[in-house]
N, C-alpha and C positions, 0 to 999 in steps of 0.2 A: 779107726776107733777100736780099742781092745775089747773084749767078747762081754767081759763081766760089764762093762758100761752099760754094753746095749743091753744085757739079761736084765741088769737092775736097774733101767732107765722108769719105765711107767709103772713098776712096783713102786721103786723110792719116791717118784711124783705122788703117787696115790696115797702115800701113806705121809706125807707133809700136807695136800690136801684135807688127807681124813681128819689130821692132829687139827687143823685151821678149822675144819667146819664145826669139829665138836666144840670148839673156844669160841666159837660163834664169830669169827673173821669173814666166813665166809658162809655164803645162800649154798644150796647143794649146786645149783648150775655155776655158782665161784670154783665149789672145790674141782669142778671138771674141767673146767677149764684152767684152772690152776695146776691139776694134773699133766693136763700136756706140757703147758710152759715147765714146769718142773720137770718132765723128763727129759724135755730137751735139753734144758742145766745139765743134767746127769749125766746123759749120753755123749755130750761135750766134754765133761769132764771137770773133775771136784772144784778150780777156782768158780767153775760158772755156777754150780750148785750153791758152793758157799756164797758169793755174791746174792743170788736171787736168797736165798735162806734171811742172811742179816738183812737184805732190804726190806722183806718183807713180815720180817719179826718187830725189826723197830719202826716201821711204818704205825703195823697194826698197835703195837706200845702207847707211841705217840697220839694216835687218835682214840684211843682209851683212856688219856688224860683229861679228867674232869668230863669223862663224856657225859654225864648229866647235866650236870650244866650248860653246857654246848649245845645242846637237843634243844635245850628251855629255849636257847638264845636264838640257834636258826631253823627250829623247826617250820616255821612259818614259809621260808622261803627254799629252802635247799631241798633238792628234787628226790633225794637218796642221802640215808641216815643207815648207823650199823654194818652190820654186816656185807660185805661186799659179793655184789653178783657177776655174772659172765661177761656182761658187758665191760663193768667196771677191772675185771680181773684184764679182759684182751685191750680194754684201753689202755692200760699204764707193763701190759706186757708182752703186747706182740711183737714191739720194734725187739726188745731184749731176747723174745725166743728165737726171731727170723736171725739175728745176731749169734746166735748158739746153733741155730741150723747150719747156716753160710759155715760156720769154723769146722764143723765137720765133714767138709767140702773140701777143707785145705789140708796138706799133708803136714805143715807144721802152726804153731798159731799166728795166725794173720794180724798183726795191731790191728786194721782197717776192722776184722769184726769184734775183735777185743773193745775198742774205743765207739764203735757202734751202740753196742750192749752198756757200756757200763755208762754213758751219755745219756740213753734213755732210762736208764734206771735211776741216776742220779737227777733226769728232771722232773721227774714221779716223785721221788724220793725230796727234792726241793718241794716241790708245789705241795704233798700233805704234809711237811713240815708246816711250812710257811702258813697254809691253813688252819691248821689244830693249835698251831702255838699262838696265831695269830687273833685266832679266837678267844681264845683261853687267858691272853694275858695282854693282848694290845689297846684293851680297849675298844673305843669308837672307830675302825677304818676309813680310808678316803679312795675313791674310785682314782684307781689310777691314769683314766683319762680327761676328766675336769678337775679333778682335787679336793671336791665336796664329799662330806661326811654321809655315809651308808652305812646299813645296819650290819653286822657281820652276819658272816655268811654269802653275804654279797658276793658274785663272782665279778674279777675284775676290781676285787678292792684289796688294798694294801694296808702296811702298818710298820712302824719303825722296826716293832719286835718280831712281827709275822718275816718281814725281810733277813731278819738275825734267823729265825728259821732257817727259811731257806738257803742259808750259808752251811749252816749247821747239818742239814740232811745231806745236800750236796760233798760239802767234807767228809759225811758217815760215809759213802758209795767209796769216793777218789782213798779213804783209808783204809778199806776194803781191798778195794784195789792194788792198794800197796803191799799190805799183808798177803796177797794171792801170787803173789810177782810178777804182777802184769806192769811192773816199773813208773817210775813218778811220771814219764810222756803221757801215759794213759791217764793214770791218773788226775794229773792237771788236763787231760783235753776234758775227763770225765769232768770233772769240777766247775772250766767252763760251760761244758754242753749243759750241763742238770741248771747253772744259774740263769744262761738264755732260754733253755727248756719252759724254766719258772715264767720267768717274765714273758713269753710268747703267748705262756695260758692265763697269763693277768691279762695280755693286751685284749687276743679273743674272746674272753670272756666278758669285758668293758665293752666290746665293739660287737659282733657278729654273732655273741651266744645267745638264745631264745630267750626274752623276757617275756613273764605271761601277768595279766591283771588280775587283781581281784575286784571286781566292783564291790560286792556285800565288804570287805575290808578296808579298798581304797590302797593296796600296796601292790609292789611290784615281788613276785616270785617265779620260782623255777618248775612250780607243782600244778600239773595241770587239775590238778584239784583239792584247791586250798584245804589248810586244815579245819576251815571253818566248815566247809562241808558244798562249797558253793567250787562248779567248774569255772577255769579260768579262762582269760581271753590273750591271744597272741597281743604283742605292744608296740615289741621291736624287736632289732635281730632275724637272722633268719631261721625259720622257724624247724627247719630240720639240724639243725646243730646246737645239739646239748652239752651237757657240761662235760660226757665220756667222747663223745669226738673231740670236745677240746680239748681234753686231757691226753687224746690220741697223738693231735698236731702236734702238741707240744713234746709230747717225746719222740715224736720223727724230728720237728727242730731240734731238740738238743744233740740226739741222737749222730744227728748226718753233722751238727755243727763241731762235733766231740770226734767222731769221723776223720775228719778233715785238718784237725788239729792232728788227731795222734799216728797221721800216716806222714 
């Protein structure tokens, strides 16, 4: 790794950090831990930067679309709105840092952590597609393990256009990728891994992720304490696995399935 990388590794994190927390992306414990992921980008070197940069410019973009609206629609249910914190920042970007770490380990670039990284980035990058758009213009969703109609915001619910999403963020990463010269192999494992990525945290989500009740309401949510003002009670699912571990899994699946393609 040349000198000025490492000097300007956790300056340049801290100061894409600081830009995200003032635009309100990001809780103050997002932009800290956004700063490490970020210099580890840096200190790898400019494609990893620029990758993690556009991921996480047009992520935050796209969930800025009609976000009022969106609020009205799952506030009720969805456990975490706006701005993103340190959990939600290491969920959807540890596999991508450990990815950036590992390449500074190798004396030239390794595909296996190239195709790592950009796997899990692109199943991050699928799944908030897929949900912001899918909110925003699908309509009524359907649980994608029985096929019955749920409220959006639902985790584990799907939608013809939420799906066109996730093609569409997926593609954002793999042409990324392209642009960075990390060559089409990656890219298409990238583009695989982020769609399996998607779908891993639809399945978990339907299956294994905490639903909690509201009795004073009568619905199922993610908030242990509804917006009505009433605590809520465990339903199903198991009860330590929220919507950031699933979001976790599913970029280790994409990530290792992206992996495995592009070595």
């Amino acid at each position: 790794m040349s000198e000025w990388r490492l000097i300007a590794a956790l300056p340049a994190g801290a100061i894409v950090a600081l830009i995200a927390w003032r635009a309100r992306a990001l809780t103050p414990s997002g932009a800290v831990a956004a700063m490490v992921v970020g210099g580890l980008a840096v200190a790898a070197g400019w494609p990893w930067a620029v990758l993690l940069v556009v991921y996480f410019t047009s992520s935050a973009a796209v969930s800025r679309l009609g976000a009022a609206r969106k609020e009205k629609l799952t506030r009720s249910i969805v456990a975490k709105e706006g701005a993103r914190d340190a959990w939600q920042v290491t969920a959807n970007g540890f596999v991508f840092g450990v990815a950036a770490l590992g390449s500074l380990a190798t004396p030239y670039p390794e595909p296996g952590w190239l195709a790592l990284g950009a796997g899990a980035l692109a199943a991050s990058a699928a799944d908030t597609w897929a949900t912001e758009i899918g909110i925003m213009y699908g309509g009524t969703p359907r649980s994608i393990l029985h096929w019955r109609p749920v409220p959006a915001g639902t985790s584990g619910a799907v939608s013809l256009v939420g799906s066109g999403g996730a093609v569409l963020g997926a593609l954002a990463v793999g042409f990324v990728v392209l642009l960075v010269g990390w060559g089409i192999r990656i890219a298409a494992a990238a583009l695989v891994g982020g769609l399996a990525g998607a779908l891993v945290d639809s399945l978990l989500g339907a299956t294994v992720q905490s639903r909690l009740w509201c009795d004073r309401c009568g619905v199922q949510t993610e908030r242990e304490v509804h917006d009505c003002g009433r605590r809520t009670e465990p339903i199903r699912g198991i009860p330590w696995i929220d919507n950031d571990l699933v979001n976790f899994l599913a970029g280790i699946a994409g990530g290792l399935l992206s992996l495995v393609i592009g070595r």
